[in-house]
C-alpha positions as CSV (number, residue, x, y, z in Angstrom):
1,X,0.4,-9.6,-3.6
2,X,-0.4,-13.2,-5.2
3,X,-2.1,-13.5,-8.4
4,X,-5.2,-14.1,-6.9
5,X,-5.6,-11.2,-4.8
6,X,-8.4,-9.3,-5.4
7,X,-9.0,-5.4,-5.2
8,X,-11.1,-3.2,-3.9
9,X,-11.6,0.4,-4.6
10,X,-13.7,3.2,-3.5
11,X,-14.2,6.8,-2.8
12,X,-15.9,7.4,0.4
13,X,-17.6,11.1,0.8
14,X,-19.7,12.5,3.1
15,X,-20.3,8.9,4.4
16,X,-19.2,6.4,6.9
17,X,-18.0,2.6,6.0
18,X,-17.8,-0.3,8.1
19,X,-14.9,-2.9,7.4
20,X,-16.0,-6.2,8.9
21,X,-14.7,-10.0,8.1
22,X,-17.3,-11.2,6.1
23,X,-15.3,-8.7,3.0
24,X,-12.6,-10.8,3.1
25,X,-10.1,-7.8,3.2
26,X,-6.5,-8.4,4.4
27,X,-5.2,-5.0,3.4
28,X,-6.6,-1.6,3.0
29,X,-5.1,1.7,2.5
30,X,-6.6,5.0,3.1
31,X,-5.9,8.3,1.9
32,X,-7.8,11.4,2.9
33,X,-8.1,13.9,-0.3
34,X,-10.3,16.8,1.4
35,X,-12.0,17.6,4.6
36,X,-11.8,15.3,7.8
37,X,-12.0,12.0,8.7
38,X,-11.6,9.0,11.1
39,X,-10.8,5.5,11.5
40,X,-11.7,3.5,14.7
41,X,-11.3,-0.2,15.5
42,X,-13.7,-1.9,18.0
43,X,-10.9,-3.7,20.0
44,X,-9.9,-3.5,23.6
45,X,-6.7,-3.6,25.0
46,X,-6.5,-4.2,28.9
47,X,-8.6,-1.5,30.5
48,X,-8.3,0.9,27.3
49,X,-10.7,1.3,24.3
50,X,-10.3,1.9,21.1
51,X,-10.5,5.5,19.9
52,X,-10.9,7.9,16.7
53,X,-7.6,8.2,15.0
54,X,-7.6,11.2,12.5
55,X,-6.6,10.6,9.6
56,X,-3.8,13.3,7.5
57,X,-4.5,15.1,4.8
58,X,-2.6,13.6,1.2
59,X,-0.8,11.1,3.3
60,X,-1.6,7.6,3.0
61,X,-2.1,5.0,6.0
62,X,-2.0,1.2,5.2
63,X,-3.5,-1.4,7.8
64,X,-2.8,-4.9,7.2
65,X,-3.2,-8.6,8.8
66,X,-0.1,-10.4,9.2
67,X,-2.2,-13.8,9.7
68,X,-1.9,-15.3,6.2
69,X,-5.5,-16.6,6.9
70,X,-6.5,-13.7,9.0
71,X,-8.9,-10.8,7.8
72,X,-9.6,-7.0,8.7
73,X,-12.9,-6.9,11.0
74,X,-14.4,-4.0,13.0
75,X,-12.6,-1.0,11.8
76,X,-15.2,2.2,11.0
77,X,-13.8,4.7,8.9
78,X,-16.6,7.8,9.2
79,X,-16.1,10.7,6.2
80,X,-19.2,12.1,7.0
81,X,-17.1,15.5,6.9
82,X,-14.7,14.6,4.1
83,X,-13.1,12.2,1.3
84,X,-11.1,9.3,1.6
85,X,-10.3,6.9,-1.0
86,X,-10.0,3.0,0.0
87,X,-8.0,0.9,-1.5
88,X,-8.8,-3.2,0.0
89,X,-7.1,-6.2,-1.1
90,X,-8.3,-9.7,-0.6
C-alpha cells in the first residue's frame, strides 16, 4: 500500500451497497460478522452471468484490481439479512 492510499471503512447491516468506479476503490475486503450475505459482480463471461456468491461467516474475502490504474466497478454486496464489514482502499 503507498503512502497515499486512502481507506475506507464501514459496517454494512441490514442494507445493500453498491461498489462502482466513480469510488475510486482498488481493494476491498469483506468479512461477514453475523447473519447472511452476498456479493455479485455485473460481468459476463461468454454465455454465463454473474451470480450471488455467499459470503462465510468470520472468514475474510479480499477482491482486488491488478491494473495499477484500474478500479473496482459493479460489484453489489446485499446484507439485507446480515453484517459485513468493508474495508476499501484507494
Amino acid at each position: 500500500m503507498s503512502l497515499s492510499s486512502k481507506i475506507f471503512t464501514y459496517n454494512l447491516t441490514n442494507e445493500s451497497f453498491e461498489i462502482v468506479s466513480d469510488y475510486g476503490l482498488k481493494a476491498v475486503s469483506l468479512k461477514l460478522t453475523s447473519g447472511t450475505a452476498t456479493i455479485t459482480g455485473t460481468m459476463k463471461v461468454g454465455d454465463k452471468s454473474s451470480q450471488p456468491i455467499s459470503l462465510t461467516l468470520n472468514e475474510g474475502v479480499t477482491i482486488n484490481s491488478d491494473e495499477a490504474s484500474g478500479v473496482l466497478q459493479d460489484l453489489t454486496i446485499d446484507a439485507t439479512s446480515g453484517t459485513v464489514l468493508i474495508i476499501g482502499r484507494s
